[in-house]
BAMIMI-680775 format. One line per field, with one value per residue (C-alpha): x, y, z; residue number from 0; residue in three letters. Coordinates in steps of 0.25 Angstrom, whole numbers, plus 2048, in hexadecimal, padded with zeros to 3 digits. Example, Ala and Ser with C-alpha at 12.3 -4.5 7.8 and 13.67 -1.06 7.14 Angstrom:
% BAMIMI-680775
c1 = (831; 837)
c2 = (7EE; 7FC)
c3 = (81F; 81D)
n = (0; 1)
res = (Ala; Ser)
***
This chain:
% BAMIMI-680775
c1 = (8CF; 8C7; 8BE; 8BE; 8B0; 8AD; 8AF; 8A2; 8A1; 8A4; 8B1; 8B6; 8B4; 8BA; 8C7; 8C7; 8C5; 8D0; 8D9; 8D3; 8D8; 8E5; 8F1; 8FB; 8F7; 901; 8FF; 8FE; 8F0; 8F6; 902; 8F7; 8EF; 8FC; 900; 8F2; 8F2; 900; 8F8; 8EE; 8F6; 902; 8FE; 8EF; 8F1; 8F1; 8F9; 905; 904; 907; 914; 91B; 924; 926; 931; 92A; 91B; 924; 929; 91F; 916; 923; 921; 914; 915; 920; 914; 909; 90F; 913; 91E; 922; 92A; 924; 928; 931; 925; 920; 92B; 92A; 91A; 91B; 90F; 905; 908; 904; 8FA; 8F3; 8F3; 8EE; 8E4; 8E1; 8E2; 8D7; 8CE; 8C2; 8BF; 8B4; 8BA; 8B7; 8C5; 8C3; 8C7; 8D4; 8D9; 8D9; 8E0; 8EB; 8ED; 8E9; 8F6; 8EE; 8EA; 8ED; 8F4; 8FA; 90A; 910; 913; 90A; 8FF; 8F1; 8FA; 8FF; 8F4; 8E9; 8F0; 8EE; 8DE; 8DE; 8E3; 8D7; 8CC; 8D4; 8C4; 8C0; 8CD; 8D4; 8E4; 8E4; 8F2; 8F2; 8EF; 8E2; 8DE; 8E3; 8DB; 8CD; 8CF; 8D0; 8C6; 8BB; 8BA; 8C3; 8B7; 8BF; 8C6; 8D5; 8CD; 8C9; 8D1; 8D7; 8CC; 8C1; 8CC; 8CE; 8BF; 8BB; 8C6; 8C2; 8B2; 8B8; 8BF; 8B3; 8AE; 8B7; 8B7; 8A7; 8AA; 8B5; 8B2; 8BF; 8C7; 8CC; 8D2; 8E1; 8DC; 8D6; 8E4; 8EB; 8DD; 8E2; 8EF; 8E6; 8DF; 8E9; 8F4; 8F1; 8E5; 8DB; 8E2; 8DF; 8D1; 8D1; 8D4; 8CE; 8BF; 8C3; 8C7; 8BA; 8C0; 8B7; 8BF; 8CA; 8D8; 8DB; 8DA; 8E5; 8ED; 8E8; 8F4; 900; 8F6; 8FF; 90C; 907; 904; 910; 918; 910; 912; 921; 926; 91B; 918; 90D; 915; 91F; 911; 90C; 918; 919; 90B; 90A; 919; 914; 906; 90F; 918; 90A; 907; 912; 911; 902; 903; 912; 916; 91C; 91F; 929; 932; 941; 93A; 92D; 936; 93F; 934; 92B; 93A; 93A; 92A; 92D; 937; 932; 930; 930; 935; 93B; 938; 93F; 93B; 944; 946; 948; 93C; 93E; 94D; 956; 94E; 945; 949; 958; 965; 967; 972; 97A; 97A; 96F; 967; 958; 950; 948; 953; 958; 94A; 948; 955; 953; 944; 944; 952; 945; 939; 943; 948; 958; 95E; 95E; 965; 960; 96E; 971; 970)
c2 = (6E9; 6F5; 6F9; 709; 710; 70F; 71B; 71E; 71C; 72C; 72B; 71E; 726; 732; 729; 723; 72F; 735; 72A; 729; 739; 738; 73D; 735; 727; 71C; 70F; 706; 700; 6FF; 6F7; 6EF; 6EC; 6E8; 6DE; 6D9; 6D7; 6CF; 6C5; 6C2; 6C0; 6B9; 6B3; 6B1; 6AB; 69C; 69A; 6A4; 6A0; 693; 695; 69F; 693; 696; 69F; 6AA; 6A8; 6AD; 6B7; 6BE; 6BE; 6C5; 6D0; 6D0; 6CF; 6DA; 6E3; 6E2; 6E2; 6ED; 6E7; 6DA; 6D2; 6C6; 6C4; 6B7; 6AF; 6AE; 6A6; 69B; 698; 698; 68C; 693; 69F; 698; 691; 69D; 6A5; 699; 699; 6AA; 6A6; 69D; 6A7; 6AF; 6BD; 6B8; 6B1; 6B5; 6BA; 6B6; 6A9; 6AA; 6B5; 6AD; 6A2; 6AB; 6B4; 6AB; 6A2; 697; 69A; 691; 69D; 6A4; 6A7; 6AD; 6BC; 6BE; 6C6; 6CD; 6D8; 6CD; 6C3; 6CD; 6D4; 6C6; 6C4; 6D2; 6CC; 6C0; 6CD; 6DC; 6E2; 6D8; 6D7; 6E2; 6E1; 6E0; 6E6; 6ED; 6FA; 6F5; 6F1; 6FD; 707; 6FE; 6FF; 70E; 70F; 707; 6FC; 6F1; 6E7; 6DC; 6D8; 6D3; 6C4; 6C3; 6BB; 6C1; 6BC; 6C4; 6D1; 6D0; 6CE; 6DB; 6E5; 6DF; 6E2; 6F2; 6F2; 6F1; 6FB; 704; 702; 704; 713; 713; 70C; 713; 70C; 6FD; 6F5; 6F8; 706; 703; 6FC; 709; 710; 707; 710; 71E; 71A; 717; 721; 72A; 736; 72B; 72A; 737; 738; 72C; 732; 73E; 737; 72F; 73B; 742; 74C; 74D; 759; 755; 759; 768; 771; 779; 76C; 769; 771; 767; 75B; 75B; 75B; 752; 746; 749; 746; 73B; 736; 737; 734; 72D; 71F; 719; 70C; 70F; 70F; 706; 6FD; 702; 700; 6F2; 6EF; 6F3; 6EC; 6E0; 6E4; 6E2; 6D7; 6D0; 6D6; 6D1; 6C3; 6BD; 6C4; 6BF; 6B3; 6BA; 6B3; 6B9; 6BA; 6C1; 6CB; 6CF; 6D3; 6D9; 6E2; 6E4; 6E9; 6F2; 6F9; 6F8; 705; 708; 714; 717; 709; 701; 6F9; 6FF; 6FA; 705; 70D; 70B; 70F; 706; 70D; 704; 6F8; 6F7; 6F7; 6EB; 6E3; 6E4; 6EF; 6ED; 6E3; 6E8; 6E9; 6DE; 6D2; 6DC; 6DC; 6CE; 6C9; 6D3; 6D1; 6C0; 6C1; 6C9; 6BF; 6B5; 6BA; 6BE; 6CA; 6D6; 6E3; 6EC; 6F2; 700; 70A)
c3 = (7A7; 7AE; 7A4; 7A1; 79D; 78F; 787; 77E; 771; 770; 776; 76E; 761; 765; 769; 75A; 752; 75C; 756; 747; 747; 74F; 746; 74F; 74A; 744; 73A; 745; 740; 731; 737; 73F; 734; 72C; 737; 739; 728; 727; 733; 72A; 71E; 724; 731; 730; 722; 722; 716; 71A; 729; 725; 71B; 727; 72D; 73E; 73C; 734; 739; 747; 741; 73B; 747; 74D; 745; 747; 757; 756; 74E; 757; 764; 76C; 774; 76B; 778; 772; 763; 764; 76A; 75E; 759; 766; 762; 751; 750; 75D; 754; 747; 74D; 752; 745; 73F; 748; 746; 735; 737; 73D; 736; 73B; 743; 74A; 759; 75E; 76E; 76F; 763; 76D; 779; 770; 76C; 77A; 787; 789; 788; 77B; 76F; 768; 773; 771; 780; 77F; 772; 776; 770; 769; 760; 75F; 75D; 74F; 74C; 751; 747; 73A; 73D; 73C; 73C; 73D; 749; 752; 756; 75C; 76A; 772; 780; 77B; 775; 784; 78A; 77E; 780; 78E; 78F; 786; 78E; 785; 78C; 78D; 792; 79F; 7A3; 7A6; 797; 78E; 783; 779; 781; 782; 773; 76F; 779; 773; 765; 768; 76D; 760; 758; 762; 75D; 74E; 74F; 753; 74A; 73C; 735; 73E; 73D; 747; 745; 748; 755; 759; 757; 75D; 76B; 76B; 768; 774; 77F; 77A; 76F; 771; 774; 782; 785; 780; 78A; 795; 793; 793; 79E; 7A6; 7A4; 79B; 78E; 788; 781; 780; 784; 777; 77C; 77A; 76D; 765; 76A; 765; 759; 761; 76B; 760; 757; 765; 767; 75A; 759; 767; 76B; 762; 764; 763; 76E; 778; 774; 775; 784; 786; 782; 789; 796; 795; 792; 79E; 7A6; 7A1; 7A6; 7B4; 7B6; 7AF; 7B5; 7C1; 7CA; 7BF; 7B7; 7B0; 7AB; 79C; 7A3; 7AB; 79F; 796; 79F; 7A0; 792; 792; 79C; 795; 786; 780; 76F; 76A; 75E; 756; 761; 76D; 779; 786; 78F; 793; 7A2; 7A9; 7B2; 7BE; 7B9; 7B3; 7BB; 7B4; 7A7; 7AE; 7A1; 795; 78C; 795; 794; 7A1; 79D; 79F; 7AB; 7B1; 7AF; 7B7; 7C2; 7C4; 7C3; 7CF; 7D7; 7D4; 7D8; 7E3; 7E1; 7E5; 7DA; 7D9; 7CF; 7C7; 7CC; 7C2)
n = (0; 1; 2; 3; 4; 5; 6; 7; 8; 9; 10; 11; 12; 13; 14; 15; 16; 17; 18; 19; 20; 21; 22; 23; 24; 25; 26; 27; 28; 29; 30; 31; 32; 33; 34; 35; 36; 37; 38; 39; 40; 41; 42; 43; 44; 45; 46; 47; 48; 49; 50; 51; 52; 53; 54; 55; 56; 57; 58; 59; 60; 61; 62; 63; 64; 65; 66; 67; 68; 69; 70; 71; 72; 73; 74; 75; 76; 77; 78; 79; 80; 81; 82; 83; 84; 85; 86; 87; 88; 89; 90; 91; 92; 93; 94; 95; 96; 97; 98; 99; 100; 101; 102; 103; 104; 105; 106; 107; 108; 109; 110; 111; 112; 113; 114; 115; 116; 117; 118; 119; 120; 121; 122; 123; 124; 125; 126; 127; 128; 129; 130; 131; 132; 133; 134; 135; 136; 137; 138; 139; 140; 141; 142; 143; 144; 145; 146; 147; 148; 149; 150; 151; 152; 153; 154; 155; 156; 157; 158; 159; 160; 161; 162; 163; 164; 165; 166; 167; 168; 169; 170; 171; 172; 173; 174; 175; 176; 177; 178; 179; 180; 181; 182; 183; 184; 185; 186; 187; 188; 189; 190; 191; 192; 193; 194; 195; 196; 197; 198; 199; 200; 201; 202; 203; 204; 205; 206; 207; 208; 209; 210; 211; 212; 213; 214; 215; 216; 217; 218; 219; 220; 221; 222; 223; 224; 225; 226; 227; 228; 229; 230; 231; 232; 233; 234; 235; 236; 237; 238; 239; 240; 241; 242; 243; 244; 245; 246; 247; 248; 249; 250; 251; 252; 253; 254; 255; 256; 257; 258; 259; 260; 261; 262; 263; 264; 265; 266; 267; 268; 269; 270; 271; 272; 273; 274; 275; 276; 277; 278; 279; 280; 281; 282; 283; 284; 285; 286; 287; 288; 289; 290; 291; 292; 293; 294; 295; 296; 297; 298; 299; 300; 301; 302; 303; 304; 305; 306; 307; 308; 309; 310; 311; 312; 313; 314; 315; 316; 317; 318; 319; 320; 321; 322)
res = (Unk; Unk; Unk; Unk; Unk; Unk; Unk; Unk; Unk; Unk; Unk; Unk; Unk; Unk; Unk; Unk; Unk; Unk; Unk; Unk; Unk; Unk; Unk; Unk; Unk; Unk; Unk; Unk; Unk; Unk; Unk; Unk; Unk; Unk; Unk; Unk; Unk; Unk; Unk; Unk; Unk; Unk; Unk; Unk; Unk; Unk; Unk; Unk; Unk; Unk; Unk; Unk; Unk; Unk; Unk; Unk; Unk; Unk; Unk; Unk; Unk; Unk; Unk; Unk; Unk; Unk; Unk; Unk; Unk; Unk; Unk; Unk; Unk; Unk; Unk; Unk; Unk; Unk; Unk; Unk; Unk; Unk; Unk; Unk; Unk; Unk; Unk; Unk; Unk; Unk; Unk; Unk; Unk; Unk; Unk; Unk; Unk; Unk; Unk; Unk; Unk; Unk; Unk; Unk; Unk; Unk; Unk; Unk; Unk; Unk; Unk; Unk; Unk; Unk; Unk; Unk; Unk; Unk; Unk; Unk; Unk; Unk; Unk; Unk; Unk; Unk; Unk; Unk; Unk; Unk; Unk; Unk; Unk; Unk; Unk; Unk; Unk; Unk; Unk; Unk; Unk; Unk; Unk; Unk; Unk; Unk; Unk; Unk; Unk; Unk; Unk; Unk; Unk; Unk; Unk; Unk; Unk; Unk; Unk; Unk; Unk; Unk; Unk; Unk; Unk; Unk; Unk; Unk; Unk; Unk; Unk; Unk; Unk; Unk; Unk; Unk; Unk; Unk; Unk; Unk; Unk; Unk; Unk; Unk; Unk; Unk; Unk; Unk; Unk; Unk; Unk; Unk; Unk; Unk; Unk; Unk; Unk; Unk; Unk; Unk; Unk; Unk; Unk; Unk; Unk; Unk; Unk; Unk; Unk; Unk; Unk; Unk; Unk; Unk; Unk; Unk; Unk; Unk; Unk; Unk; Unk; Unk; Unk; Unk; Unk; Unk; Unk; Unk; Unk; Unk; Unk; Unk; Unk; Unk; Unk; Unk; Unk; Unk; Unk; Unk; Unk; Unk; Unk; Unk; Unk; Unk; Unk; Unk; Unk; Unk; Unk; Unk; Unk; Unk; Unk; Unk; Unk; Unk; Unk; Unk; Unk; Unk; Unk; Unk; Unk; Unk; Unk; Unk; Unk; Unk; Unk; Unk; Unk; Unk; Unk; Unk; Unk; Unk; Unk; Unk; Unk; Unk; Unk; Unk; Unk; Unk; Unk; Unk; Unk; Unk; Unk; Unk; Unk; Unk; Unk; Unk; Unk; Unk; Unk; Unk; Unk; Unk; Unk; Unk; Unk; Unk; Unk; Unk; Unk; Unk; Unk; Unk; Unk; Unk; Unk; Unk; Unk; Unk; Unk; Unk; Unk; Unk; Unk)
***
């Protein structure tokens, strides 16, 4: 990862007291916090871990998976690896918060890993490396990447395992809570999105441009307007669903091109076209310009995509429908 320049210390605080007094804010670190609690004392606990049968350990660590990822494509792989997933919160309930975190993240996110499930990522595993010590490890999505990153304080690179990324955004965490000591680590979560969509971005790219002054004063009196807008129509859930379904989009791209398979292909379609508004996932933020015409009413473009992108990896004739 291209490492930015730092911002100074000054910069950092003025970016969290920006965010401690932005009126706009939601309970996303009480509901964090709330997850993070019901690991500890359901799934981290050894006595309760072991009277949940296969059936219902799955299914709370749905709910859980549903909760803490953006883009939950992945739910029902739960349910295929019930003892790896047993095996591995056994393994995060036996842990004392000293533990250090590098080598259990490597176990749980390279695909070698002893823990490792297919398709659940950091945004998952790392509510649960949270629940092990909620002051030490913080939770680890794309947007926390991205935020560091703009920030200067992305002291990692794309060769280091997942053990050294997390251990790095953990020691930029504490960072942060050093200039901040009101502030707890379900707070920096939702600081991550301040910084890469809300006023932080701005404050951003303002410093990076060389311009020290701020907003224009004679833009100060529609502040209010702007952020109840922002507030209404634009939830911060909806972007960060998009956000993380096009950073899984890319992920897909740069990991099995040219080796997609049918099931590879259809959701990478349905990435592509994931959107969230008004409570529910929605499949339709790119037109049939885009995506061609579903064969068939109510056919998503995933499925479509997928037949009509596998007849041209393997070399068969396609027509796209006409509009």
């Amino acid at each position: 990862m291209a490492q930015k320049v730092e911002l100074t210390n000054q910069q950092l605080q003025a970016l969290l007291d920006g965010f401690r007094n932005c009126k706009v804010l939601d309970d996303s670190p009480e509901k964090l916090k709330g997850i993070v609690r019901e690991i500890r004392d359901e799934l981290l606990s050894p006595d309760r871990l072991r009277a949940l049968d296969d059936d219902a350990l799955a299914k709370k660590a749905a709910v859980i998976y549903k909760g803490t990822v953006a883009v939950p494509l992945y739910a029902q792989t739960l349910v295929r690896y019930p003892q790896r997933l047993r095996e591995g919160l056994e393994y995060l309930g036996s842990l004392g918060p000293s533990t250090q975190i590098e080598s259990t993240v490597d176990q749980f996110l390279t695909p070698t890993g002893r823990f490792n499930i297919p398709g659940i990522g950091k945004a998952f595993w790392s509510t649960f490396f949270m629940a092990v010590d909620p002051q030490q490890h913080p939770s680890w999505n794309n947007k926390t990447e991205r935020a560091l990153a703009d920030m200067g304080l992305a002291g990692w690179s794309r060769s280091d395992s997942p053990g050294v990324v997390y251990a790095r955004i953990a020691a930029a965490m504490q960072r942060l809570l050093r200039l901040a000591p009101w502030a707890t680590l379900y707070q920096m979560d939702y600081f991550m999105h301040y910084v890469t969509i809300m006023d932080g971005a701005g404050m951003i790219r303002q410093w990076r441009s060389g311009d020290q002054q701020g907003s224009d004063e004679g833009l100060e009196k529609f502040r209010p307007f702007v952020e109840e807008t922002r507030a209404r129509h634009i939830p911060a859930r909806r972007i960060t669903v998009r956000q993380e379904s096009e950073a899984e989009a890319r992920h897909l791209l740069e990991t099995k091109l040219g080796m997609f398979t049918e099931e590879d292909l259809s959701t990478f379609g349905t990435l592509i076209n994931t959107d969230f508004y008004t409570d529910r996932l929605g499949t339709q933020r790119f037109g049939l310009a885009f995506t061609g015409r579903a064969s068939s009413p109510g056919e998503s473009a995933g499925p479509f995509l997928s037949r009509a992108m596998t007849s041209w990896h393997l070399g068969a004739s396609w027509t796209w429908p006409r509009r």
